[in-house]
N, CA and C of each residue as an Amber inpcrd file, in Angstrom:
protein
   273
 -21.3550000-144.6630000  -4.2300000 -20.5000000-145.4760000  -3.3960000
 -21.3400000-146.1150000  -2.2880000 -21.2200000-147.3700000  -1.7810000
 -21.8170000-148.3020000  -1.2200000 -21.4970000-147.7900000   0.1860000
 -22.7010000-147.5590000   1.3660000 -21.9000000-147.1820000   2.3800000
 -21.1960000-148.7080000   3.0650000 -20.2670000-148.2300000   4.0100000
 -19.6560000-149.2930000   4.9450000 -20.2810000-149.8910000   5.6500000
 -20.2600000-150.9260000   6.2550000 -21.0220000-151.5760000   7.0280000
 -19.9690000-152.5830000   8.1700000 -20.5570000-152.7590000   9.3370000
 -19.9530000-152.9780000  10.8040000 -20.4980000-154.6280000  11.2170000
 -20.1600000-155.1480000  11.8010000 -20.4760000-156.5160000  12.2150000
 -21.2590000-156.0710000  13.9410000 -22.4730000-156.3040000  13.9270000
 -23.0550000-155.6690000  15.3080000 -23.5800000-157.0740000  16.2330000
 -23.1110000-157.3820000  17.4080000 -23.8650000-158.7070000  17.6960000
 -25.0020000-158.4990000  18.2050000 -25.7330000-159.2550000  18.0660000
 -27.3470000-159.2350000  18.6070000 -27.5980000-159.2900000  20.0190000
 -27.0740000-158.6490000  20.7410000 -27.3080000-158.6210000  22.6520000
 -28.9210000-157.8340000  22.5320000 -29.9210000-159.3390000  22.1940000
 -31.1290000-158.6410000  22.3450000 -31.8900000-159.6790000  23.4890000
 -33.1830000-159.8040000  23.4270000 -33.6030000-160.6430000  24.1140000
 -34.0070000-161.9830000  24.1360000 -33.8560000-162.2030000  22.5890000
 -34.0130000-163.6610000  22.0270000 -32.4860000-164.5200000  22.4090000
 -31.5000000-163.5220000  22.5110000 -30.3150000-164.2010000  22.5590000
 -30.0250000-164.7990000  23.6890000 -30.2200000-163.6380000  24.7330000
 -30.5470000-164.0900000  25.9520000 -31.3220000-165.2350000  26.8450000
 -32.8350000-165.1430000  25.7770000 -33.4420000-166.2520000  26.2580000
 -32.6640000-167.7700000  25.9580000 -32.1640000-167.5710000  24.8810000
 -31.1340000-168.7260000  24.0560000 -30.4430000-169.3960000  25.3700000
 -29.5630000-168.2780000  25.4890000 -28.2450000-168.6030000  26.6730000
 -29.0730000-169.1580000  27.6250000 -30.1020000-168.7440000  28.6940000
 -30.4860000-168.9960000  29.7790000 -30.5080000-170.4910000  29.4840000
 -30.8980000-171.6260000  28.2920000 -31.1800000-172.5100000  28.4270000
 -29.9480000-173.3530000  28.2990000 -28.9200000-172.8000000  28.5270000
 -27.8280000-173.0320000  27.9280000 -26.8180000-173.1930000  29.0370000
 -27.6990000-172.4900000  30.5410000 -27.2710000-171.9170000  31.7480000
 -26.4950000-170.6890000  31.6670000 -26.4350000-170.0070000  30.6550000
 -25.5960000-168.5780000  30.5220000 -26.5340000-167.7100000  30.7140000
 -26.5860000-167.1360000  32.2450000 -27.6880000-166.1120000  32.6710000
 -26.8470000-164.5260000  32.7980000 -25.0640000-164.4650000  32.7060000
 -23.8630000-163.5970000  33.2620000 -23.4820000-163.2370000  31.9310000
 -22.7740000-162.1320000  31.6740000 -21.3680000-161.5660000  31.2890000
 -20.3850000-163.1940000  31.2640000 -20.2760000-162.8530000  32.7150000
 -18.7720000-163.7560000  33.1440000 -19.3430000-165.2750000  32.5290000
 -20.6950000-165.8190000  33.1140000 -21.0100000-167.5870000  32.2890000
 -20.5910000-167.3430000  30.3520000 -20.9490000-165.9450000  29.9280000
 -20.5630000-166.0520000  28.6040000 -19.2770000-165.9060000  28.3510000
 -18.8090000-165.1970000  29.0730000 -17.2540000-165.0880000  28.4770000
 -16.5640000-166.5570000  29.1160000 -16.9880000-167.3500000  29.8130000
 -16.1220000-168.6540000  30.1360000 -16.7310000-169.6530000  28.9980000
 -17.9430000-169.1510000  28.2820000 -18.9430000-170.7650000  27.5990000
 -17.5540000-170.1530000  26.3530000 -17.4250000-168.9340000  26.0660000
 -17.1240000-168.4630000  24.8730000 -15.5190000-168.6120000  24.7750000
 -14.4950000-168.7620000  26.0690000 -13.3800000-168.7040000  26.1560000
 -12.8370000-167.4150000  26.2870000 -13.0180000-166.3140000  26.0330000
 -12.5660000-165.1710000  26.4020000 -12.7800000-164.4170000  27.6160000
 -12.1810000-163.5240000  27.5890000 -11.9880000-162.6470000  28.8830000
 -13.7680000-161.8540000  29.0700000 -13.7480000-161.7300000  30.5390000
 -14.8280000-160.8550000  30.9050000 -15.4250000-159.5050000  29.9800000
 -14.2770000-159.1290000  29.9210000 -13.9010000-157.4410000  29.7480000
 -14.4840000-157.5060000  28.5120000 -13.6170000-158.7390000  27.3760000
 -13.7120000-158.2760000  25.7360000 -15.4770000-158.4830000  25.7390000
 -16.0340000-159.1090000  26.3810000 -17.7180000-159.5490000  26.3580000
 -18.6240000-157.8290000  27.2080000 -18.1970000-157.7020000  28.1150000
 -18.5400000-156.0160000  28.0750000 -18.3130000-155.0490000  27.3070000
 -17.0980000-155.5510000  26.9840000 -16.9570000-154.0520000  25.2660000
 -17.8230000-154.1820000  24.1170000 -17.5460000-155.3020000  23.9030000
 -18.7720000-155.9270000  22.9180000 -20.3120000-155.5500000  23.0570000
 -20.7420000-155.8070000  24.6800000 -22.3050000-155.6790000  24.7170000
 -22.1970000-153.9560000  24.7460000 -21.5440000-153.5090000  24.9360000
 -21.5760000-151.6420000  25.1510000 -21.8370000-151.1740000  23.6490000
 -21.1370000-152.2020000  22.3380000 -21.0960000-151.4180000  21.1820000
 -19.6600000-150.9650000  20.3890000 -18.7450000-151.8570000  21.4870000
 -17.6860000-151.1180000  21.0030000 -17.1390000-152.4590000  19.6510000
 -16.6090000-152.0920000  18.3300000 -16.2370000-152.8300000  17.3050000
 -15.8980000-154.2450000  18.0340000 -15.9890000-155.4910000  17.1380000
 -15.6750000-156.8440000  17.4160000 -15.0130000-157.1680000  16.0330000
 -13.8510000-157.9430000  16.6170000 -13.0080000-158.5860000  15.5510000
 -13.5260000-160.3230000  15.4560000 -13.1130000-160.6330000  14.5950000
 -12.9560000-162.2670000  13.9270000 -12.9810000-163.0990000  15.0820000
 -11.7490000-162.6340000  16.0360000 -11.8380000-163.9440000  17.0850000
 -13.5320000-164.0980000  18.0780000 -14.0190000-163.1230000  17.9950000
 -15.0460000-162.6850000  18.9860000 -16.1400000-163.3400000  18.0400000
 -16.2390000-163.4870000  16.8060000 -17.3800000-163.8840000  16.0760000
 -17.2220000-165.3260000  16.1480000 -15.8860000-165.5490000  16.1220000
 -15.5970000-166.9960000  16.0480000 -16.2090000-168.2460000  17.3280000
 -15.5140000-167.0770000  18.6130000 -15.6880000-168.0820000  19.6970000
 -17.1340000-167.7370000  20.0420000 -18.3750000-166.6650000  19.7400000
 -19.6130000-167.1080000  19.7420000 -20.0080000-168.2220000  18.8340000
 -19.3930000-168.1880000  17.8410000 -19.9070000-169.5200000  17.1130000
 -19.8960000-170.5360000  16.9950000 -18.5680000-170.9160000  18.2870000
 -18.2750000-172.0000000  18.3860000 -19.0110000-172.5130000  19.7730000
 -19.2110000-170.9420000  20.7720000 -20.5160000-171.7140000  21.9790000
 -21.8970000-172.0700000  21.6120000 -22.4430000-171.0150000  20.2320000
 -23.4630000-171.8910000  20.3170000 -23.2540000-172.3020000  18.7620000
 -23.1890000-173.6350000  18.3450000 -23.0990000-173.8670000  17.5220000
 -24.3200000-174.1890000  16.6940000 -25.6250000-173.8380000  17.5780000
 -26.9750000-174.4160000  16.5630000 -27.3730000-173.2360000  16.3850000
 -26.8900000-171.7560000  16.4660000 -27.0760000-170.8150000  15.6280000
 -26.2310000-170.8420000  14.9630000 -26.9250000-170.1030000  13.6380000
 -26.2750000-169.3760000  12.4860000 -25.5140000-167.9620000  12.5320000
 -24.7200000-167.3180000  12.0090000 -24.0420000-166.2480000  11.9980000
 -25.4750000-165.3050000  11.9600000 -26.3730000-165.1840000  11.2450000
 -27.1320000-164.3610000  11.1900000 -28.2180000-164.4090000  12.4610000
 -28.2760000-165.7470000  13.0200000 -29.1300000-165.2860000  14.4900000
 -28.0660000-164.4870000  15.2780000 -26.9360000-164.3130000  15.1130000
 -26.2840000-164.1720000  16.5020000 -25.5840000-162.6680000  15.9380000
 -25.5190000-161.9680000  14.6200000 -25.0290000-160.9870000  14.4110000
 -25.7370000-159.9500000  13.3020000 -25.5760000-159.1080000  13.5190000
 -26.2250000-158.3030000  12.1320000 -25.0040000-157.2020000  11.5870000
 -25.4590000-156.8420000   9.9860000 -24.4990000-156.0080000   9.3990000
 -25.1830000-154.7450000   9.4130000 -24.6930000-153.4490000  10.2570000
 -24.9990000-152.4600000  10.4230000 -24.0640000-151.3690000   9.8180000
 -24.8170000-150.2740000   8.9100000 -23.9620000-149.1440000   8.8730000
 -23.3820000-148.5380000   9.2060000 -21.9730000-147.8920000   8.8390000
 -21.0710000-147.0980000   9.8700000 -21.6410000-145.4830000   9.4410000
 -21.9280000-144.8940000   9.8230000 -22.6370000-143.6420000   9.5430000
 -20.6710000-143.2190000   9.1270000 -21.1420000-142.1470000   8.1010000
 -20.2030000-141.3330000   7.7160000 -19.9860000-140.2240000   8.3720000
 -18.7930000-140.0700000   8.8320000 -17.7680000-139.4860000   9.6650000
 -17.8710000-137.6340000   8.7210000 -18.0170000-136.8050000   9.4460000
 -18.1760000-135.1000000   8.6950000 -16.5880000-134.6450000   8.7480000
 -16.2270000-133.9080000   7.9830000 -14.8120000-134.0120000   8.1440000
 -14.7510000-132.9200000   8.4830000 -15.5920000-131.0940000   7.8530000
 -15.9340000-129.8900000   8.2170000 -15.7520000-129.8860000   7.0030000
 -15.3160000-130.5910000   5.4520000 -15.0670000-129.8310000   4.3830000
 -16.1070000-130.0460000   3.5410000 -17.4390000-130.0920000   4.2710000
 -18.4460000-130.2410000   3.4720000 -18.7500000-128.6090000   3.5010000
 -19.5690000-128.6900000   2.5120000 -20.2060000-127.3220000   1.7650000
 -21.3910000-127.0480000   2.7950000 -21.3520000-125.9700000   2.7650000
 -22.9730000-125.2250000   4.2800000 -23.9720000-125.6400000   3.7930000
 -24.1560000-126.7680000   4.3460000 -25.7430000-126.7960000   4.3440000
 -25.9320000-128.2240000   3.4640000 -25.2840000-128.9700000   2.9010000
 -24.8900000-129.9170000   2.3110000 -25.4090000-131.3940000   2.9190000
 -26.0060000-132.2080000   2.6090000 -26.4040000-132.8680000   3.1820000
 -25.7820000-134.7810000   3.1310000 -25.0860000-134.9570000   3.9930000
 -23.9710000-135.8490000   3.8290000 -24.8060000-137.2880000   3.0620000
 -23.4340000-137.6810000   2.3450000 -24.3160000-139.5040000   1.3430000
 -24.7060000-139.8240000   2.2290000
């Protein structure tokens, strides 16, 4: 079975350098270039899951990246439930 995989955005330093030229040096300059709220752009850079609208309105601020400069597909590690066998070593 194929593991799952997560939509992770790239809050690295290339992205950043991106924005600066863009005048997005803030949180708050991105969440106004992007249309959304402050908050949903801090949950996001912390790690916490992003839905459709959040992929969308980065893609629509910068539109001369591609989905793949601006996001990556990361594994969801598998969750232990306790009904694994001792010593068992999870997929």
């Amino acid at each position: 079975m194929a593991a799952e995989t997560a939509i992770k955005f790239r809050n690295d330093k290339q992205f950043w350098k991106y924005a600066a030229l863009k005048k997005i040096t803030s949180q708050a300059e991105l969440a106004r270039a992007m249309n959304v709220n402050r908050s949903t752009i801090s949950r996001t850079l912390s790690g916490e899951s992003l839905g459709i609208d959040f992929v969308n309105a980065v893609l629509r601020a910068f539109p001369e990246l591609t989905f793949e400069d601006l996001f990556e597909l990361a594994p969801i590690p598998k969750q232990r439930t306790g009904d694994e066998e001792p010593g068992a070593v999870p997929a």
